[in-house]
N, CA, C and O of each residue as an XYZ file, in Angstrom:
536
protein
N     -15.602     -0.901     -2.302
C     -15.321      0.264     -3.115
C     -14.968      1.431     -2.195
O     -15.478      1.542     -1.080
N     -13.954      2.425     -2.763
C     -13.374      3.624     -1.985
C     -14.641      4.174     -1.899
O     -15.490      3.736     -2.675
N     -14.984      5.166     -1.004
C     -15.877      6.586     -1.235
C     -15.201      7.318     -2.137
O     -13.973      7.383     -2.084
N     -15.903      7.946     -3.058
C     -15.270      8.836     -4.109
C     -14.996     10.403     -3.207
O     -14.074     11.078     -3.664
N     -15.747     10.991     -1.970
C     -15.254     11.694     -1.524
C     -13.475     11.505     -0.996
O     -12.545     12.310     -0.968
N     -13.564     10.335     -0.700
C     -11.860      9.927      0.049
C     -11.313      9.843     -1.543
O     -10.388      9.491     -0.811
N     -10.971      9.807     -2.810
C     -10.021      9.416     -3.333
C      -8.909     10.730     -3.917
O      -7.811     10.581     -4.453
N      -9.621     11.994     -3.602
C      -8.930     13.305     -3.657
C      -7.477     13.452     -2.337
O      -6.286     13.758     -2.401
N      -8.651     12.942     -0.984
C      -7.403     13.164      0.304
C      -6.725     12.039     -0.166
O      -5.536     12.156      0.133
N      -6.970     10.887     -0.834
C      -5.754     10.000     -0.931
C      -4.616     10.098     -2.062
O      -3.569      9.499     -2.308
N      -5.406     11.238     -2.672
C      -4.211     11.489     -3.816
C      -3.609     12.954     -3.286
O      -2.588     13.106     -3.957
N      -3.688     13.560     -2.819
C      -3.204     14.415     -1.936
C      -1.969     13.611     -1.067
O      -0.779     13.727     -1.357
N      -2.619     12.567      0.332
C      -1.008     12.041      0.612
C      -0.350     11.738     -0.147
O       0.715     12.291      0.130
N      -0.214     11.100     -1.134
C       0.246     10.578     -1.882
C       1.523     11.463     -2.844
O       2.423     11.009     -3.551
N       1.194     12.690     -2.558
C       1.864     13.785     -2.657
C       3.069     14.493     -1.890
O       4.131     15.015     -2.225
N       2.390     14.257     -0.703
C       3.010     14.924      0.407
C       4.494     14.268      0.355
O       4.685     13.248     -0.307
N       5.636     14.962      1.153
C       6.749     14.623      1.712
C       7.012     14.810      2.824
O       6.285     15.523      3.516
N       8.290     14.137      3.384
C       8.884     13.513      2.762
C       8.258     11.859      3.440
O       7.704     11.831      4.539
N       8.429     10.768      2.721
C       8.030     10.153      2.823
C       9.201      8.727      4.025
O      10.394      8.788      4.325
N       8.099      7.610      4.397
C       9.157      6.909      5.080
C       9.899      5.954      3.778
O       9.696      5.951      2.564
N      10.875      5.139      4.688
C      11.676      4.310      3.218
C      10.927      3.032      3.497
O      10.019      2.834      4.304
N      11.425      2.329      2.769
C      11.097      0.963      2.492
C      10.672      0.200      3.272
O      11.231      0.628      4.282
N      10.086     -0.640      3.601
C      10.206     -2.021      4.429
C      10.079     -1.305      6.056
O      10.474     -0.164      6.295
N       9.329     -2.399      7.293
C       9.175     -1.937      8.259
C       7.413     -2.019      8.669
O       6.740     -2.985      8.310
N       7.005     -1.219      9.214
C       6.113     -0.686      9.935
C       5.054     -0.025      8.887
O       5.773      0.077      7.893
N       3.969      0.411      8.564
C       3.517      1.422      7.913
C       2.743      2.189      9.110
O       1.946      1.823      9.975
N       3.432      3.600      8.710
C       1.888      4.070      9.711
C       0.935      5.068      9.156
O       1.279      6.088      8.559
N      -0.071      4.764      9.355
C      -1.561      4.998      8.620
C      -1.461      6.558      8.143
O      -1.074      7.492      8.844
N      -1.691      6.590      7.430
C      -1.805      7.673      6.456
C      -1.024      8.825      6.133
O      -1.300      9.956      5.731
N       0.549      7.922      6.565
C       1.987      8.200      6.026
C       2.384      7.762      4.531
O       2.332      6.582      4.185
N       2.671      8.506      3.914
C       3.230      8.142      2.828
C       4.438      7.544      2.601
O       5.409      8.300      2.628
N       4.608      6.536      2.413
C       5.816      5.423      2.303
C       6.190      4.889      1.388
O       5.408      4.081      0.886
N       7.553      5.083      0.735
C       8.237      5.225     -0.724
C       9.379      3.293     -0.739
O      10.148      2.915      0.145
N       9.096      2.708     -1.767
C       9.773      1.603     -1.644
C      10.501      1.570     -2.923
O      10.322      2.677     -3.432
N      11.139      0.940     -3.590
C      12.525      0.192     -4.513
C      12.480     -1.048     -5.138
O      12.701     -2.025     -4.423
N      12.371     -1.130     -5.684
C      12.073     -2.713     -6.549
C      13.176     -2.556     -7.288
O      13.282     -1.671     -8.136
N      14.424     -3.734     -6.913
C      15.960     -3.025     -7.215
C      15.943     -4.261     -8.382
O      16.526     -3.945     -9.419
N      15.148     -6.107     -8.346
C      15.177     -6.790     -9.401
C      13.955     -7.658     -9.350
O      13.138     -7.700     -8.430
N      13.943     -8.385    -10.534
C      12.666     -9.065     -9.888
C      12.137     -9.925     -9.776
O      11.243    -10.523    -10.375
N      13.072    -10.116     -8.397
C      12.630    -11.108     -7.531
C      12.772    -10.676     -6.329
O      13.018    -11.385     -5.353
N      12.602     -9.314     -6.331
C      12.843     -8.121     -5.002
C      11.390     -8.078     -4.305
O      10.559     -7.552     -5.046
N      10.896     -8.488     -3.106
C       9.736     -7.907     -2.522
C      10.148     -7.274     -1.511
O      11.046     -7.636     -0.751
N       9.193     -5.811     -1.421
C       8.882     -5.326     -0.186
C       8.127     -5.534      0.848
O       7.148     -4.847      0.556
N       7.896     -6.019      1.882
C       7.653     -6.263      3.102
C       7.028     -5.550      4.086
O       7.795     -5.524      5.048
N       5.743     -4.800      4.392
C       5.201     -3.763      4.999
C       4.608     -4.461      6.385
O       4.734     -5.679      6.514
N       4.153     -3.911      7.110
C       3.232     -4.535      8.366
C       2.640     -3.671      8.686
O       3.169     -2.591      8.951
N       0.659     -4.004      8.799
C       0.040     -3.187      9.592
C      -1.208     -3.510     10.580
O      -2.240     -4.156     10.395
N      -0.685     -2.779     11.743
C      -0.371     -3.050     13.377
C      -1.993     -2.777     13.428
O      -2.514     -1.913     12.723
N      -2.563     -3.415     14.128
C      -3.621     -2.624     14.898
C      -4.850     -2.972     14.230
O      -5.902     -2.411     14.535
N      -4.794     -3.767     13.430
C      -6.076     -4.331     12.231
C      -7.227     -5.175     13.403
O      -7.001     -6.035     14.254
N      -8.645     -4.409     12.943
C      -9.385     -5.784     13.694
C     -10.741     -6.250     12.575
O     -11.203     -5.597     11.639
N     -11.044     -7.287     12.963
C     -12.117     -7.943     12.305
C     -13.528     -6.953     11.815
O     -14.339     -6.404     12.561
N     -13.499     -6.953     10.847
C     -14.592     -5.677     10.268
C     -14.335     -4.250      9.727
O     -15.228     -3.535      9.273
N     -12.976     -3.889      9.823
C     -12.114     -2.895      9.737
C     -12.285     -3.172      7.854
O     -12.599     -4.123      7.139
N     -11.847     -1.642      7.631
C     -11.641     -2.070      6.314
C      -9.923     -1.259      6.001
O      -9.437     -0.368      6.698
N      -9.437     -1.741      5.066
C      -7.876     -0.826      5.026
C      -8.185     -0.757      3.120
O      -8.450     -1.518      2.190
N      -7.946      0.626      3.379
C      -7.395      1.224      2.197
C      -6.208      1.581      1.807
O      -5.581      2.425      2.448
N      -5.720      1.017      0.729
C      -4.465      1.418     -0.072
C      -4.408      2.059     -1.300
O      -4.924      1.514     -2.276
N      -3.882      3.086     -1.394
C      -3.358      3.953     -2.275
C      -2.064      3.655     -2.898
O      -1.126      3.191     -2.249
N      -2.010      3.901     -4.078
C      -0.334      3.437     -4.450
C      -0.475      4.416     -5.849
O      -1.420      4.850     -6.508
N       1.160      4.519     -5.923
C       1.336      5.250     -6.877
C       2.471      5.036     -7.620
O       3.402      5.261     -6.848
N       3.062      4.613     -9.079
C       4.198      4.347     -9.700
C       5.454      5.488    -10.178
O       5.322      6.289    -11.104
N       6.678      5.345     -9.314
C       6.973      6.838     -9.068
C       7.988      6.483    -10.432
O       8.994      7.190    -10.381
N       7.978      5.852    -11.258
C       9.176      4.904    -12.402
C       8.309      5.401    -13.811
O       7.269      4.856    -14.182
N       8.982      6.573    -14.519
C       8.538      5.997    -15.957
C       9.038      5.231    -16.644
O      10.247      5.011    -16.581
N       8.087      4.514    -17.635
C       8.824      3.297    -18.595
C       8.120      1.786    -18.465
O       6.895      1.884    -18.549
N       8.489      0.693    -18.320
C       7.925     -0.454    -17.709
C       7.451     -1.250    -16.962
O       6.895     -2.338    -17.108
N       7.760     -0.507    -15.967
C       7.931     -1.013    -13.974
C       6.250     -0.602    -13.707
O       5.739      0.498    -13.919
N       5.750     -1.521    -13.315
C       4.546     -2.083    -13.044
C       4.606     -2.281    -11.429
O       5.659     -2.897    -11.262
N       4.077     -2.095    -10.306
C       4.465     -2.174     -8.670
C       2.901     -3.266     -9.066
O       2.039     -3.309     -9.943
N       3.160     -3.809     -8.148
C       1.901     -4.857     -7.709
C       1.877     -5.337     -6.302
O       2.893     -5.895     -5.886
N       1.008     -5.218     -5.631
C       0.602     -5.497     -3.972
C       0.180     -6.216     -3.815
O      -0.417     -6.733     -4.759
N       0.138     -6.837     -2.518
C      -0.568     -7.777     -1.724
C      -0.700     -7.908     -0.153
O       0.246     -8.190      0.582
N      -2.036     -7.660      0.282
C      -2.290     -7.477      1.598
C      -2.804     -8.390      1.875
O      -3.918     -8.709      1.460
N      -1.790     -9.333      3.006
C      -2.537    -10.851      3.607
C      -2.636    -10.435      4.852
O      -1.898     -9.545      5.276
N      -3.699    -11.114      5.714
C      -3.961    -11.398      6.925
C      -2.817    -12.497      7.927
O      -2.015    -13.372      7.598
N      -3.190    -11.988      9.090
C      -2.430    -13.184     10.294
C      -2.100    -14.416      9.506
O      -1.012    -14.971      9.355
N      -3.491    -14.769      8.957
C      -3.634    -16.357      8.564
C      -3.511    -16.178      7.131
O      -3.777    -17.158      6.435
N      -3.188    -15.201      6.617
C      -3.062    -15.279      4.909
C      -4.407    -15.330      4.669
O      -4.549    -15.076      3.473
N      -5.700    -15.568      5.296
C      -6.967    -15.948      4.481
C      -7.096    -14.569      3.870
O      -6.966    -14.510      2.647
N      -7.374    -13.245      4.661
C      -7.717    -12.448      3.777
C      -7.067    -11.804      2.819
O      -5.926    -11.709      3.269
N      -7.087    -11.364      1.902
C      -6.399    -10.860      0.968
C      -6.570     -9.791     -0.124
O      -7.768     -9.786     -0.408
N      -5.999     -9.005     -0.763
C      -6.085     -7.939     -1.568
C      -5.416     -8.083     -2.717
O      -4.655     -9.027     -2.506
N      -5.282     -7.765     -3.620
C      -4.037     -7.601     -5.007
C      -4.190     -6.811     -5.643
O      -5.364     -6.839     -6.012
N      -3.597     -5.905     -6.116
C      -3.593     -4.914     -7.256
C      -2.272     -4.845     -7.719
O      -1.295     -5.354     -7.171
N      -2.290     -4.179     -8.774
C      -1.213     -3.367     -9.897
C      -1.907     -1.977    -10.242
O      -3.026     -1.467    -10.286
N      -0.705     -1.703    -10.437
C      -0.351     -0.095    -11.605
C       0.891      0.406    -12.348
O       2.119      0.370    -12.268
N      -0.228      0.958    -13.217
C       0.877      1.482    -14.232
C       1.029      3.060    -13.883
O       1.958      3.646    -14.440
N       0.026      3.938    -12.836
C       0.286      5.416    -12.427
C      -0.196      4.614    -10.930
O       0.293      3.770    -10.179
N      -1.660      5.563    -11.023
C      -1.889      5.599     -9.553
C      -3.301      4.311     -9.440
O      -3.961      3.650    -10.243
N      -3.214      4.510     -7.697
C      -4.578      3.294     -7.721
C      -5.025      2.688     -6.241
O      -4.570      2.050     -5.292
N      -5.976      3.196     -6.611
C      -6.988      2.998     -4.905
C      -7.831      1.581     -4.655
O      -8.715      1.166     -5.404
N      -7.406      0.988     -3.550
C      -7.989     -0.455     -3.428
C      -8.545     -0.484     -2.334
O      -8.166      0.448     -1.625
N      -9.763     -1.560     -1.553
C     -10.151     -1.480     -0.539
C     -10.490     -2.813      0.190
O     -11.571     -3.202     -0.250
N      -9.983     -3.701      1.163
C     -10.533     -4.377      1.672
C     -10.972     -4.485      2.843
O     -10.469     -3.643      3.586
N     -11.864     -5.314      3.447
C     -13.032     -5.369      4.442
C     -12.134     -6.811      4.934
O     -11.776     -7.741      4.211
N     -11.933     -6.641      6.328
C     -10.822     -7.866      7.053
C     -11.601     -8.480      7.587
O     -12.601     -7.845      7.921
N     -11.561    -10.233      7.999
C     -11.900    -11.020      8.917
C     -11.110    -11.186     10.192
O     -11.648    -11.467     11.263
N      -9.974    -11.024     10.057
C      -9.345    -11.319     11.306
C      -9.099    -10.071     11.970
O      -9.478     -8.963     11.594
N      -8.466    -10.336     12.937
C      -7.500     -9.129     13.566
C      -6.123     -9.457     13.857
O      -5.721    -10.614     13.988
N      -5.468     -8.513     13.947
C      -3.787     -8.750     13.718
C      -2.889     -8.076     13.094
O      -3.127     -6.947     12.667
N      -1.620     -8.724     12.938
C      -0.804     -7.862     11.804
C      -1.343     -7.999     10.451
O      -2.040     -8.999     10.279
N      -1.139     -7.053      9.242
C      -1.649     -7.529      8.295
C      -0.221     -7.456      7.282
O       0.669     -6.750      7.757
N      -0.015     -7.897      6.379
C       1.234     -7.708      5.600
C       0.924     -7.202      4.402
O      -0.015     -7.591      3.707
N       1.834     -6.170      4.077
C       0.971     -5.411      2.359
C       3.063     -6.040      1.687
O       4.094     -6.034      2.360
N       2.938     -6.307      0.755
C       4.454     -7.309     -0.093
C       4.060     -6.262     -1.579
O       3.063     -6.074     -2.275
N       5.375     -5.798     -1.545
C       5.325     -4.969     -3.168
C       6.384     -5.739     -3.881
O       7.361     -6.192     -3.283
N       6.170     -5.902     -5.290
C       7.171     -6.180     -5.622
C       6.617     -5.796     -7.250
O       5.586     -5.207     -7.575
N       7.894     -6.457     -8.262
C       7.501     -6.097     -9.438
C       6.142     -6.918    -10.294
O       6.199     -8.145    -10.210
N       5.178     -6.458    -10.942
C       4.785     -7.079    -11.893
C       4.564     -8.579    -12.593
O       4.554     -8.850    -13.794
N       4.443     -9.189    -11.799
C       4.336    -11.018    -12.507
C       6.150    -11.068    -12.892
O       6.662    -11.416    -13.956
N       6.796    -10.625    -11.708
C       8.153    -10.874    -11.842
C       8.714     -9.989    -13.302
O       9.820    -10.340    -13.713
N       8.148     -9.114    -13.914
C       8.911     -8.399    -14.504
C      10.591     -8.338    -14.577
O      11.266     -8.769    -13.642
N      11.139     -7.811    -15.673
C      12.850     -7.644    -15.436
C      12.495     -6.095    -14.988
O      13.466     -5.651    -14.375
N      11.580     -5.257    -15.071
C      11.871     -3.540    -14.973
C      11.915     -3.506    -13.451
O      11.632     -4.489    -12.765
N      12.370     -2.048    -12.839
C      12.738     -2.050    -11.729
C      11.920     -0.558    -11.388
O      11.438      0.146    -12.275
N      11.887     -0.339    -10.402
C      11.364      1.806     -9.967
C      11.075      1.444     -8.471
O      11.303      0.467     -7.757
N      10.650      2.306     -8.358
C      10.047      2.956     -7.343
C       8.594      3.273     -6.991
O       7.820      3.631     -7.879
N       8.238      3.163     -5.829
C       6.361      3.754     -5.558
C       6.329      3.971     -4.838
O       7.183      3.462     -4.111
N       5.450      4.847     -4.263
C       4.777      5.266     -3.006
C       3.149      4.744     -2.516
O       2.155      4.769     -3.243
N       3.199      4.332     -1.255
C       2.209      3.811     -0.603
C       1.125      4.680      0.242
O       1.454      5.866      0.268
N       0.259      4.480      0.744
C      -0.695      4.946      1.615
C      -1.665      4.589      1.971
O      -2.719      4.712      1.346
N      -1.470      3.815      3.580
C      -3.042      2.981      4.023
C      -3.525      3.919      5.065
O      -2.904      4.790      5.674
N      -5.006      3.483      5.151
C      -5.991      3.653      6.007
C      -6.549      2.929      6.548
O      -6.651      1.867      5.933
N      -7.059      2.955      7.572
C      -7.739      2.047      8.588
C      -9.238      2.769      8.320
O      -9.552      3.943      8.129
N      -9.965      1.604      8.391
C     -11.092      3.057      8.703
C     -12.466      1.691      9.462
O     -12.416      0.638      8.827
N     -13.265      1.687     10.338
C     -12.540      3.278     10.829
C     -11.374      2.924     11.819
O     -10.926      1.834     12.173
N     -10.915      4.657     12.259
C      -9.681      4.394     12.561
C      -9.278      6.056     12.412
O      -9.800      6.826     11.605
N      -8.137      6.427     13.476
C      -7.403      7.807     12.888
C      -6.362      7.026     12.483
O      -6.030      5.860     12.690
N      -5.732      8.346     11.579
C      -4.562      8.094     11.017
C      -3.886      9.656     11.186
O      -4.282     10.723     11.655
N      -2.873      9.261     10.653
C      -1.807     10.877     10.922
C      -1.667     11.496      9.686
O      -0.998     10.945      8.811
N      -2.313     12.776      9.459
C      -1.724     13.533      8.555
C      -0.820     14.484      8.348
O      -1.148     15.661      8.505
N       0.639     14.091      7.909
C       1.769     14.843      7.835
C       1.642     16.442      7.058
O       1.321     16.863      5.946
N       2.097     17.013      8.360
C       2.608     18.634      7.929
C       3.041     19.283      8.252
O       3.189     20.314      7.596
């Protein structure tokens, strides 16, 4: 579970601009905007620097009114560990890692939905710094 003190600063980045684009790198507590153009479109994230006992928090937010549903997934090196969520606005998730490594966060639409939009992202390491843009 998030700390309820952290879910204000995470809706705060989540705010901020301007954000990075799509696909790539994430870096920690950058706000990063992706595209779900059909659906069978995933986005593709990587994050660097993960170790065993770490926990990463994700923030997400649905920047699409109407149908478009964003749904995540954060696997480990080995795929064992894992995360999943959806939203229909905003939404704070948290997992506790076994491995260390790259970790992969994959957006895409909704149980393959036809709707399409946009969202914005935001992980944390913790512990861990991260960068807050200003």
């Amino acid at each position: 579970m998030v700390p309820a003190r952290l879910f204000p600063f995470l809706l705060f980045l989540l705010a901020l601009a301007p954000p990075a684009l799509a696909q790539g790198p994430i870096t920690l507590g950058v706000p990063h905007e992706g595209h779900i153009a059909d659906q069978f479109e995933e986005d593709v994230w990587t994050i660097a620097g993960v170790s065993s006992g770490d926990s990463l928090i994700v923030a997400a937010t649905n920047l699409t009114q109407g149908g478009f549903v964003p749904e995540f997934l954060v696997t480990g090196p080995t795929a064992f560990d894992s995360l999943y969520f959806y939203t229909s606005t905003a939404s704070v998730a948290r997992v506790r890692v076994n491995e260390t490594g790259t970790f992969t966060l994959t957006a895409s639409s909704y149980q393959f939905s036809t709707h399409v939009g946009d969202y914005r992202v935001v992980v944390l390491k913790a512990p861990g710094a991260f960068t807050v843009p200003g």
